[in-house]
N, C-alpha and C positions, 0 to 999 in steps of 0.2 A: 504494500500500500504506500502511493510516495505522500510523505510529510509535506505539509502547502503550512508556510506562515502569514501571519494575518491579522489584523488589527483591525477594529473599526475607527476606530480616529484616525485613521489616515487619510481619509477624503472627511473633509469638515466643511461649512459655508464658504467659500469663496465667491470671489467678485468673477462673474462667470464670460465678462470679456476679457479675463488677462489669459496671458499665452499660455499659462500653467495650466495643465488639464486635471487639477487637484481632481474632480470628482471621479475620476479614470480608475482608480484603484478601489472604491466600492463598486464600479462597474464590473469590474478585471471579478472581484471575488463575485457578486452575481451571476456573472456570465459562468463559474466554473460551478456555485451551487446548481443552477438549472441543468447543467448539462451531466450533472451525476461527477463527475472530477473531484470534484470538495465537497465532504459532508461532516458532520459530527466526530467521525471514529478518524480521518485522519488532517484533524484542523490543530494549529496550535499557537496561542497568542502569546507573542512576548510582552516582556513588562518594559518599565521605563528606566531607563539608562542614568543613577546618581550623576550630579555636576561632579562629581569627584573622580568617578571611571571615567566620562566624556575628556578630564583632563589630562587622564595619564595619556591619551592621543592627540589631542585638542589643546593651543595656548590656553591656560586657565581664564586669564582676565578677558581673552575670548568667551570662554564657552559661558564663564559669567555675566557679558553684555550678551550675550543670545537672550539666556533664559530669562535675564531680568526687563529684557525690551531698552537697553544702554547703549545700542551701537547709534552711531550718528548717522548723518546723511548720507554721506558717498557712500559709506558700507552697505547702507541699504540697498543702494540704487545699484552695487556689487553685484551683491544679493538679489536683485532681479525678484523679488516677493514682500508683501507688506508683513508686518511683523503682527501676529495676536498670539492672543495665547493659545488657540487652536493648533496652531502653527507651530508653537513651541511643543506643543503636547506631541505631535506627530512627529516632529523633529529628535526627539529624546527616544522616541519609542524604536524609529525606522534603524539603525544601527544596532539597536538588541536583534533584532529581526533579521536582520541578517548575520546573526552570530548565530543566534538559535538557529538560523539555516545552514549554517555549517557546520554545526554541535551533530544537528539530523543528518547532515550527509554521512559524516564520518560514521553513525551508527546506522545508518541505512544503505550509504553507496550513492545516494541520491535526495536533494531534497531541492523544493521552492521557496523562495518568498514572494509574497507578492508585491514585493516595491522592491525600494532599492536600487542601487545604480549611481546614489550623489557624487559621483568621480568630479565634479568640479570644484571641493569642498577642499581650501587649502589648509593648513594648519592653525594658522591667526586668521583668517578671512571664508568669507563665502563666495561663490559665483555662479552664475551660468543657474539659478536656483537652488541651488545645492549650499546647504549652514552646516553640518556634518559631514565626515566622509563616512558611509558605513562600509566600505569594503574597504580603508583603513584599518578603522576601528576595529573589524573583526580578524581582519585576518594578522595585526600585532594580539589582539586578546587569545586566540587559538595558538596561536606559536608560544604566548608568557604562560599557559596551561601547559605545554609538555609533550599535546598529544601530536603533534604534528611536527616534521623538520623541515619541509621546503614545501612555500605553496604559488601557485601559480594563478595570477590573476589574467584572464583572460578578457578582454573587454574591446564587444563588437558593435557598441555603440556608436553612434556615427560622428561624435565629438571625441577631439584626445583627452583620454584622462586625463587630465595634467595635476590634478590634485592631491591622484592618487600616487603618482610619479616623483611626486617631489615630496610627498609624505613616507612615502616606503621607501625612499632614494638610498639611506644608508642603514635598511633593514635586508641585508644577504638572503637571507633565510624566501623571504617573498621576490619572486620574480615579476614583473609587471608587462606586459603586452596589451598596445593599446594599437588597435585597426580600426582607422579611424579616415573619411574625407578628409583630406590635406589641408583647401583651401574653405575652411569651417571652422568654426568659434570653438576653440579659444584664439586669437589672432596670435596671442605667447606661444609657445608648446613650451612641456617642459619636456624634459626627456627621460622615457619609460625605458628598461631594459632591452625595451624591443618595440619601436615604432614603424608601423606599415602603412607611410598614406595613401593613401589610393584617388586618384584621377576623379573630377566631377564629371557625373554622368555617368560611371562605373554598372556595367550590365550585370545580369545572374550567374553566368560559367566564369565568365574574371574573378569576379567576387570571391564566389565558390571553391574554386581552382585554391586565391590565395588564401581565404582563411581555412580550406584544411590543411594544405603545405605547411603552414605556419603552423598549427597548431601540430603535426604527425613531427615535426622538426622541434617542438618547445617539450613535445609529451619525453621524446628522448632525452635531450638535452638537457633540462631542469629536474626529471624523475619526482614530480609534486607529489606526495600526500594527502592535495587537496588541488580542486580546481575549483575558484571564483569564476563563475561566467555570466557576465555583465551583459544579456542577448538586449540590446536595445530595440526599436524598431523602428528607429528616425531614420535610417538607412532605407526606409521605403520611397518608392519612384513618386507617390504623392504628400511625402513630411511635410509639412511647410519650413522646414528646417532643417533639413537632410541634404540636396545633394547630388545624392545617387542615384540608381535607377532602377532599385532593388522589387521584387516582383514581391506577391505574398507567398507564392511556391518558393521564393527564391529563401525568402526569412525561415519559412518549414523547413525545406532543406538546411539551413544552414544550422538551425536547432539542434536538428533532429542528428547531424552529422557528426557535431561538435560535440553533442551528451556520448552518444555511441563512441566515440572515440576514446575517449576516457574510460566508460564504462568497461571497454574492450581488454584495458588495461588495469579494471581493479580500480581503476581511479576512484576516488570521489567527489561529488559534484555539486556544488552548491550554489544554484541559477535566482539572479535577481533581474529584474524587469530593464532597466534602464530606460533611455526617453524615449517618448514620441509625441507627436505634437498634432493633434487632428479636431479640427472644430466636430467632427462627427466624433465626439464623445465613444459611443456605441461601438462604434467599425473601429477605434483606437482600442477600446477594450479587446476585443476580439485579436486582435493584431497581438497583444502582449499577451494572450491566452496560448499563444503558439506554441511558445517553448516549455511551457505547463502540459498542456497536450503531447507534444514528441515526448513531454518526460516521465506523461504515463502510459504512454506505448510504451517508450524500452524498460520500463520499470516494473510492466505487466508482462512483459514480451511479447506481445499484442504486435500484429503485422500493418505495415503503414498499407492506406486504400490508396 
């Protein structure tokens, strides 16, 4: 049965013409209750993350103007999101969640969250929407636990992590690979162990071609304990923020490719949502249902149609 995590304060009132598609992630869990995916027997809610663990990754006097609502202007305007307490609430929670998503892989082989992805989220600052890094966050808290020795974040979101780059930068132990549109925000990059930009306008077999190369060459290479995989799906041909020219078979496949590859290896997998950007609410959920779906085909062993 794969472990799905999930919160409901993650979609909270928002102002529902800003670009953030906060309600996307009660949809995302919707769309997976109706469809039999997520029920009762395998749902699991993390808690909220003390200002005290957020600063053993997080500058303190940071993560203390987050949660008190202290940062100024420009940080805001960083920050790309208006500051409530809703906001903070979900902000504290989304990095336990994808801890607890990697806690469930390791004991499972495989697990979801259903958010996650803030790779814009630098140490002292926020960006790109992103006030935390959770695949920071989690993957130094799994390594300061013991259970794991080398982990591999894998991140096919269609922006460069660059937060998560410059946060894990002189952490050995975590590998970072970020394939990402070149000419796409962040206009900095920072630089990941392993950066692949790819050409605007990028088709399905290029795509495909390079992030399994990439990954069958990092799976060697690094030998991880654990796979972060960051399936964004702003990489689609309709993002308003992507780029690419990525199909919905193209994002399936690329899911479904990328779990299986690992899986093939004993890996384990711990997949978070990352962006997308689509005023169709609904048709964005479904989009980031994708890699939840390939992950209860090979989780069930279930034959793809």
């Amino acid at each position: 049965m794969l472990p799905l995590v999930y919160h409901p304060d993650y979609s909270f009132p928002f102002p529902g013409e800003h670009r953030f598609p906060m309600e996307k992630f009660a949809l995302l869990h919707d769309y997976l209750r109706s469809s039999g995916i997520a029920h009762r027997d395998n749902e699991y809610r993390p808690g909220r993350a003390r200002q005290s663990l957020l600063s053993q990754v997080h500058c303190p006097q940071y993560v203390d103007a987050i949660v008190n609502g202290n940062l100024d202007q420009k940080a805001l305007r960083r920050m790309g999101l208006p500051w409530s307490a809703g906001l903070i609430r979900r902000t504290c929670i989304a990095p336990m969640g994808t801890l607890l998503t990697a806690q469930l892989a390791l004991q499972h082989g495989l697990a979801c969250h259903l958010a996650g992805g803030t790779h814009h989220a630098h140490y002292d600052f926020g960006s790109g929407f992103c006030l935390f890094n959770d695949l920071a966050f989690a993957a130094k808290q799994v390594l300061a636990s013991g259970s794991v020795q080398k982990i591999l974040i894998f991140d096919c979101d269609v922006h460069q992590g660059d937060g998560t780059a410059a946060m894990l930068m002189e952490e050995p132990r975590a590998f970072t690979c970020s394939i990402h549109c070149e000419k796409n925000f962040p206009v900095r990059k920072m630089t990941s162990d392993l950066d692949v930009g790819l050409p605007l306008g990028m088709t399905d077999q290029d795509y495909l071609d390079t992030v399994f190369e990439t990954l069958e060459s990092l799976l060697e290479q690094v030998k991880p304990d654990l796979v972060f995989y960051d399936a964004g799906v702003d990489v689609y041909h309709h993002d308003p923020l992507g780029r690419l020219a990525i199909s919905l078979q193209g994002i399936a496949d690329r899911d479904h490719g990328v779990i299986r590859r690992c899986r093939d290896k004993g890996i384990p997998v711990a997949t978070v949502i990352g962006g997308g950007y689509d005023d169709d609410r609904r048709a964005l959920a479904r989009r980031h249902a994708l890699v939840i779906e390939e992950a209860a085909r090979i989780g069930t062993g279930a034959s793809r149609e």
